[in-house]
C-alpha positions, 0 to 999 in steps of 0.5 A: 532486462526491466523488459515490463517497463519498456511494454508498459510505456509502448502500451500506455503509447497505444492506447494514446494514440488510438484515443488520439487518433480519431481526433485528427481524423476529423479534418477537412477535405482540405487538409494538406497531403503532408498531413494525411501522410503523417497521420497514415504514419502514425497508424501504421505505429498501432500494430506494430506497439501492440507486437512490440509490447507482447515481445516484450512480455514474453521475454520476461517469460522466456528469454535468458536474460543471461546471453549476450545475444538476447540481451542485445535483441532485447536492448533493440526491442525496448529502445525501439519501445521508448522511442515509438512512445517519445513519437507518439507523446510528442503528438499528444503535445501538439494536439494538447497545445493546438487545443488550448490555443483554440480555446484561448481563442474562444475565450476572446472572441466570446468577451463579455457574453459568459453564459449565453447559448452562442458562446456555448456553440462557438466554444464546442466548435473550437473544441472540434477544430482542435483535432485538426492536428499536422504531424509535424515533417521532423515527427512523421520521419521519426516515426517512420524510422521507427516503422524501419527499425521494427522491420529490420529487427523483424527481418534478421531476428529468428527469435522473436518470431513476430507477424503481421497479426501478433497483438496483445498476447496472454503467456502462461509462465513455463517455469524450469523446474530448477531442483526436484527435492527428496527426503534424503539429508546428510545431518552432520553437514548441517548448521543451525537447524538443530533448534529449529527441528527441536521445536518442530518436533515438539510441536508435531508430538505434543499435537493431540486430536482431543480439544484441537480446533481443527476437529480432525485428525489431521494438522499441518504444520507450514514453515515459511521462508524466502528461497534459499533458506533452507526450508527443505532442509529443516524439513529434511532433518525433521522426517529422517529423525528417529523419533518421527520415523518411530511414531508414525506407520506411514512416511511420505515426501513430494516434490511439489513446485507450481503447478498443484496438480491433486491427481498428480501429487496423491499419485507421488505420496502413495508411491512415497508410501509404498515404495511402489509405482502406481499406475492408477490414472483417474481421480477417484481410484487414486483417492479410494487408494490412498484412503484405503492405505492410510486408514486407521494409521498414523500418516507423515507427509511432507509437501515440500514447496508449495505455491498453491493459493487455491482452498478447493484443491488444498481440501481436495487433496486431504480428503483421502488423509482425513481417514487416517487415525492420526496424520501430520503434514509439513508444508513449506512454502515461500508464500505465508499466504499459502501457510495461511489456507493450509495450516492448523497450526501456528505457521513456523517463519525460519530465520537466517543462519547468525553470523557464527552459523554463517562463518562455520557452514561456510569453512566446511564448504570452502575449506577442505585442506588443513593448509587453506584453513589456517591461511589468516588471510583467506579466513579473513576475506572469508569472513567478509564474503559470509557477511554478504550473504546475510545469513542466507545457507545457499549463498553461503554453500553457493560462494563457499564451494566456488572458492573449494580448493583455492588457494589464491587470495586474488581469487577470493577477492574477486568473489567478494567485490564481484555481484553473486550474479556475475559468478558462473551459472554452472556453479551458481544455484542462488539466481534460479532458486531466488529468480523462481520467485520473480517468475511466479509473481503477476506481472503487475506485481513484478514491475513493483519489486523491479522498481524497489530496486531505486532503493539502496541496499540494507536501508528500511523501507516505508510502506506508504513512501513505497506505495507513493512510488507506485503510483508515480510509476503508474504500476497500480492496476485499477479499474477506475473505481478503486482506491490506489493507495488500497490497491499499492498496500495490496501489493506491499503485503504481497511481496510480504507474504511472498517473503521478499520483504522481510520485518525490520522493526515495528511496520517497517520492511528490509529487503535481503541483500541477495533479494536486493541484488536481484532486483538490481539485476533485473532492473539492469542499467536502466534504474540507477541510484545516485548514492554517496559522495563521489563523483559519478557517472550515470549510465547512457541506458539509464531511465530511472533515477533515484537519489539518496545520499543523505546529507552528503554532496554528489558530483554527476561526471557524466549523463543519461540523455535517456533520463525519463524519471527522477525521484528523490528518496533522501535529501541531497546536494548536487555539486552541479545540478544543471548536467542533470538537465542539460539534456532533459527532452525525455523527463516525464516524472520528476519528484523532489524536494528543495534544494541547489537542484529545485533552483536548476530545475525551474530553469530548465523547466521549458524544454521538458514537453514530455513531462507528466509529474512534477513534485516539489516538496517543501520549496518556500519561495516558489515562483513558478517561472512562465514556461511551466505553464507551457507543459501541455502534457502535465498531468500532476503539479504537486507545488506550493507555489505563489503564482499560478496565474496560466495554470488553466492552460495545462488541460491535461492536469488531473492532480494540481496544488491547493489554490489559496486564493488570497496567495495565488498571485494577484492576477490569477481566478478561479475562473482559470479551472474553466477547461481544466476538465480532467482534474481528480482532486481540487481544494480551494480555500479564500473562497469570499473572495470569489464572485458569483460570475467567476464561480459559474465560469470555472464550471465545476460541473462539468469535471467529471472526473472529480472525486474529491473536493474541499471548499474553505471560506476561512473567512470572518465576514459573517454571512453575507458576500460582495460581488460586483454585477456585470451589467452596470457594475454596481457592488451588490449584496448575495448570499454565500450560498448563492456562491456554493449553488453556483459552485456545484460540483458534477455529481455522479463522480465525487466521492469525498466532499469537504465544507469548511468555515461555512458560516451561512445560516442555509446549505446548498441545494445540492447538499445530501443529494441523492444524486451524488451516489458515489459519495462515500466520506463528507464533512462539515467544519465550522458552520453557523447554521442551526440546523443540520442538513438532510444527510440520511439519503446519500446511498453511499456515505460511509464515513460522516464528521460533523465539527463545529456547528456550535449552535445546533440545539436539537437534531431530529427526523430531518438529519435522516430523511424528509420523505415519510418511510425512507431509511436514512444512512443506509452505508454508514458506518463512521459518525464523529460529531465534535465541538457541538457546544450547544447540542442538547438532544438527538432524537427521530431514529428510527428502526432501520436507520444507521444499518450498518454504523459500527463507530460513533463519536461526540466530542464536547457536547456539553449539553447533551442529554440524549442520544439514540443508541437502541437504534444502532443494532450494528454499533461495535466501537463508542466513544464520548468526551466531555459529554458533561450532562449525559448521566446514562446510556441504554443498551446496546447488544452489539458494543464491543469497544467503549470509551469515556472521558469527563463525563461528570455525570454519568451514574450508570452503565447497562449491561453490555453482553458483548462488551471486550474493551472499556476506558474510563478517564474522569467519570467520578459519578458513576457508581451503578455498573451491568454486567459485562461477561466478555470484557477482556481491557479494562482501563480505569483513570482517575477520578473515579470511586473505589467501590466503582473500581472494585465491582469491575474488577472482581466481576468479570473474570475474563479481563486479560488486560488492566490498567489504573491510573490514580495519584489518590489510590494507596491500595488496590485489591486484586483478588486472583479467584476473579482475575484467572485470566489476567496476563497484563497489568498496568498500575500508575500513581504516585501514592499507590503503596499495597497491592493484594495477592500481587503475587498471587495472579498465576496468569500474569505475565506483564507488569508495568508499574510507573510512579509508585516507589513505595509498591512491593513487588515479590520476587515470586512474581519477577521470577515469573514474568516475561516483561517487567517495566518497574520505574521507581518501585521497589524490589524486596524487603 
């Protein structure tokens, strides 16, 4: 089991040692044999992972992960997987420390020529000694035990059927069709379903081809639900009723599963609805068929179990249906993204069976001789099984008919302590009806539900802790150029939509305990939960741990000497945390917080070579000890630590802590980032106390990996910075931009850049190049400039916040472009400019510009007048707080979202004809209002005038939502000729006595009333509304 876990470690163990590999072969004519040997060693480990890693993936696929016989094969398979990948990641150690002792060396014989040509050639001559690696004698034996083991598994194991040549393998799933389905119910066996085929029903016989959106004849109707729930059975009930057989001509049921073959399924309704076998085999005659069947009938057809995401086989398949005169299609479905191609009404999500419905569906399985039934005792142990299932019908039915006929409360017992996984298979038809979701998942997305499985059982499940997970795990496909918290909310949302993750409350997520149980079952020994508060042993086979045991102390008996990772979900004290990492040779990702366990794990942090990721949340006396510094294959620090002087020596970090460089230890300089060339992310802050050589020495340039930078000067020394010259160590005075010239970042890579506290009267060169192509987000905080830089040429900018440069009076043609006929801003899409006290005027748009801006901001520009919206044709949302001199706007065509706040002198709106939303707080000028035809939300907060009020609200007869906030109103008037569509109502104000015709809006289904004691409020109305939330008003006279 977890069997993608163990092939995704040998293939990542691959793809090292190929990337290592051509390193070591550059040694010279006299290299010892020994080393030639162990590098032929370590070859022969490169056909043999590939095998190993396609194995691995067909026994996901195909093996029965329930014989004792495979679950041994497999156990081999992936111990032999992890140890090839500790063989081949404790070579990358010796290259990685081989390399930094070689540039250590360098860094010494250079002295102090720090820029010169000759340094430059000894120090690549170093980085080419470095591949000159040995394979240790201890390394290469184990690696050719590894090449014995493979071999002896090969030899005696039939199974895997491997050769010389097996590689990396595509396998297409071949699911076992574990039910075929009919239309055939016995009604009177069903519980809780009455309601829902009800509602159904009515949704099928109320359906009408006039004035539906669809156009067509046809509607579809998809109920949604994780497996198990009963779908097919509610769509069972629903085609045997009366009703629907009276209605409609032509009735037909198929079984549809995986695979959606349209030939095959149009063959299955017209035997369905002829009764007859059909022996038509291309496509078109079949079609002609059906089409010829069902014309100007009224047609029924239920698509029971659908997994196809396909639209053109959907269309296809329904083309023949479109001639019917009236046709009704029931899909279900487990996938609502399925619902979502096929349906033409709202999809119908099936809920589980309540506790009572649980308990009755299960005493008419189980209980089938009067005697048993009135046992208190099994009732009582009944009802304890029921609450496992959760409200699940098949594992209710699955359980209750095991326990049929039995008398012996032992026995009930026993199935209620024992996991649903353990009963026997012959009786056990939950696992291949959940475990058939898991089967048709992608294989990426199949290690992310196992790994949920660190989870406990019945706790909520945050999205971003989730996703956070995952990318520790590694388990986000990306081609480099993606975004991986994008890519981890895609797959959330698809374990969603695959109903494996079901709502809890607001944006959280709960999973099913029985779908819980199934994670767990998959994941096996290897993932582990340290979970309440007793003492506990953690299995040998055990890999991945997690921690949760929230505000409760946890004693460890016991320990896994496989352990690779430790995750820390719930805060938790270790009565002995040291058995923790006693053996602690394998860690490669450890994610904590602080604690009795933090202070154990500093201590043993040396003999963690293999380590990868190492997170410390929340430590506030970090002195990190020197043996971290000796963690060669570390690729994310993620600590806020106070000594980090030697973090240079850890090449391999792509992800390291915000360098405060005024509480970064006294001996530690920006000088250390010189070879750490593979970083992502860097934010350094303290920079005015950097000197001009130490910024050209940590060669930004060169760290082409770096997509996201952030320079903070926080400084108050004004624009002017010392350094110290090199050749006669005299204190000179340069410009800080002279610092961020040398500060250069390489640019083909950056896609997120921050300046702050940059109090210089003049921007770096660099700054709103052209070349920086893939920059996609920039700002700009606290600057002294009086002037905004050239910004319009960055191809790809998309987001621009601009905050701070207090003494910019006017922006023009230069913020866009200098060159004559070049458009600028042509990705933009977000502009917030904020805290611009002096900005009086923004001017030199032109045609063209700002294609495709759709949200733009200015907070606290007191001063300006002006701005150029006419030329922003894309513009959709526009916000404008304490803009106190703007009076008025022009139009803007597109503008769908429109916020203003304190804007005392703003007179006049123009017409918006696109306008839906509109918030007014502190506008008392205003008084001359255009015409908003598709306003829907409109929110008004005082002050403001009356007159200003009325003509928005009695103008625009679409509002459906309104809002007003005033502690000077005492009545408004609301006249239901204008407000038709009104269904939400929010009135605030501690004065506000009458509201006319309250009780009149026959629409309105929401009100909110909060300090108005004195509000009358018809019983009419209360009768009427769905939601009422009536703070100290009053009820009726």
């Amino acid at each position: 089991m977890a069997a993608l876990f163990a092939s995704m470690a040998v293939h990542r163990a691959r793809d090292k040692l190929s990337s290592l590999l051509p390193a070591t072969m550059t040694s010279t004519p006299s290299a010892s044999m020994a080393v030639s040997h162990g590098i032929d060693d370590l070859q022969k480990l490169g056909p043999i992972m590939s095998t190993i890693h396609a194995m691995l993936q067909e026994a996901d696929q195909h093996w029965s992960l329930r014989e004792d016989s495979v679950k041994l094969r497999l156990k081999e398979l992936k111990d032999l997987a992890y140890d090839v990948e500790d063989v081949i990641e404790e070579f990358e150690y010796e290259v990685n420390r081989c390399r930094v002792e070689a540039l250590e060396q360098d860094a010494a014989v250079q002295g102090g020529a720090w820029g010169c040509s000759s340094t430059k050639r000894k120090r690549q001559e170093a980085r080419d000694e470095y591949g000159t690696v040995a394979v240790s004698k201890e390394l290469a034996v184990r690696a050719r035990k590894v090449i014995e083991r493979f071999t002896e598994i090969k030899d005696y194991s039939d199974t895997f059927s491997l050769s010389e040549n097996d590689g990396e393998k595509k396998f297409v799933p071949d699911i076992r069709r574990v039910r075929h389905t009919s239309s055939i119910v016995y009604s009177p066996r069903i519980v809780g379903r009455e309601k829902d085929k009800e509602n159904i029903i009515e949704k099928l016989m109320s359906w009408s081809g006039e004035g539906s959106s669809v156009g067509n004849h046809l509607s579809v109707l998809a109920i949604v639900g994780m497996g198990g729930l009963g779908k097919t059975t509610l769509a069972q009930l629903v085609y045997n009723d009366t009703r629907v057989q009276e209605y409609f001509d032509l009735c037909a049921w198929v079984y549809v599963s995986d695979h959606f073959d349209v030939e095959n399924i149009t063959r299955k309704v017209i035997t369905s609805l002829t009764r007859n076998t059909c022996d038509h085999i291309q496509a078109g005659a079949l079609q002609g068929t059906l089409r010829d069947l069902v014309k100007e009938q009224r047609v029924f057809v239920v698509l029971d179990d659908v997994w196809n995401e396909q639209s053109d086989y959907w269309k296809l398949l329904c083309m023949p249906l479109l001639y019917a005169s009236r046709c009704g299609i029931i899909v279900t479905t487990r996938h609502s993204s399925v619902a979502s191609l096929v349906q033409t009404m709202p999809l119908y999500n099936l809920n589980f069976l309540n506790p009572e419905e649980s308990w009755l569906l299960f005493k008419q399985t189980a209980f089938v001789a009067q005697g048993i039934a009135t046992a208190e005792i099994l009732a009582t142990i009944g009802r304890s099984i029921t609450e496992k299932c959760n409200g699940l019908p098949l594992a209710i039915k699955t359980l209750g008919s095991i326990l049929r006929y039995e008398s012996d409360t032992n026995k009930w017992q026993d199935v209620l302590e024992s996991e649903l996984w353990d009963l026997k298979q012959s009786k056990n038809e939950v696992l291949p009806a959940l475990e058939l979701s898991y089967k048709c998942m992608p294989m990426h997305l199949k290690c992310c539900f196992i790994s949920l499985s660190l989870y406990s059982k019945g706790i909520y499940i945050d999205e971003y802790r989730v996703v956070s997970l995952w990318k520790l795990l590694d388990l986000l496909q990306s081609d480099g150029n993606d975004n991986m918290d994008e890519i981890g909310h895609l797959y959330f949302n698809e374990l969603v939509q695959r109903s494996l993750l079901q709502d809890y409350v607001g944006e959280q997520r709960i999973m099913h305990d029985l779908v819980h149980d199934l994670a767990c079952f998959l994941a096996g020994q290897e993932f582990f939960r340290l979970e309440g508060d007793k003492r506990t042993e953690i299995p040998r086979e055990t890999r991945y741990l997690s921690i949760l045991s929230r505000d409760k102390s946890v004693e460890i008996s016991n320990m896994s000497q496989s352990l690779r990772v430790i995750t820390m979900i719930e805060t938790t004290d270790i009565e002995n945390p040291e058995v923790l990492f006693l053996n602690c040779k394998k860690f490669r990702i450890i994610d904590m917080e602080q604690g009795r366990l933090a202070n154990a794990l500093l201590d043993f942090m040396g003999s963690m070579k293999l380590l990868r990721h190492f997170s410390l949340a929340r430590y506030e006396d970090c002195s990190l000890p020197n043996s971290v510094f000796q963690l060669f294959n570390l690729c994310t620090l993620d600590i806020e630590a106070l000594t980090l002087h030697g973090i240079g020596r850890l090449v391999n970090l792509h992800t390291l802590p915000e360098l405060h460089l005024s509480k970064c230890g006294c001996f530690f300089k920006i000088t250390e980032l010189r070879n750490l060339n593979k970083i992502r992310k860097l934010f350094i802050s303290g920079l005015y106390s950097v000197s001009i050589r130490e910024a050209i020495e940590a060669n930004l340039y060169s760290k082409q990996n770096l997509e996201e930078l952030e320079f903070d000067f926080n400084a108050t020394k004004g624009c002017e910075h010392t350094v110290r010259s090199d050749e006669n160590q005299a204190t000179v005075m340069v410009s800080g931009v002279q610092l961020l010239e040398s500060l250069k970042p390489y640019h083909q890579s950056l896609k997120v850049l921050r300046l702050k506290n940059f109090n210089f009267d003049t921007y770096p060169s660099w700054l709103g190049s052209t070349s920086f192509s893939k920059l996609t987000e920039l700002l700009l905080h606290n600057c002294r400039s009086q002037h905004c830089p050239t910004l319009g040429e960055l191809p790809s900018l998309k987001t621009l916040k601009i905050c701070g440069i207090e003494q910019v009076e006017h922006i023009g043609r230069e913020f866009c472009s200098l060159n004559l006929g070049v458009k600028g801003f042509p990705s933009l899409s977000r502009l917030s400019m904020e805290d611009m006290y002096g900005l009086q005027e923004w001017s030199g748009v032109e045609v063209g510009d700002f294609p495709r801006l759709e949200t733009l901001s200015f907070w606290c520009s007191f001063e300006l007048r002006s701005l150029p919206l006419v030329c922003f044709t894309s513009l959709r949302e526009l916000a404008l707080y304490n803009c106190t001199s703007l009076g008025t706007f022009q139009t803007l065509c597109s503008l769908h979202e429109l916020r203003i706040s304190t804007c005392a002198r703003l007179t006049e709106l123009p017409a918006l004809p696109s306008l839906q939303s509109l918030e007014l707080f502190d506008c008392p000028s205003l008084d001359t209002l255009g015409h908003f035809p598709s306003l829907t939300v409109l929110s008004l907060h005082a002050p403001f005038k009356e007159e200003t009020l009325y003509r928005l609200v009695n103008a625009n007869i679409t509002i459906r939502r309104l809002s007003v906030w005033s502690d000077t109103l005492f009545s408004i008037h609301l006249d239901p000729r204008y407000l038709p569509s009104l269904t939400e109502l929010m009135l605030r104000g501690c004065n506000l006595r009458y509201c006319d015709e309250l009780g009149s809006l026959s629409s309105l289904k929401k009100l909110n009333v909060r300090g108005s004691p004195r509000l009358y409020i018809p019983d009419s109305l209360r009768n009427q509304l769905e939601e009422l939330i009536d703070i100290n008003s009053l009820g009726s006279w």
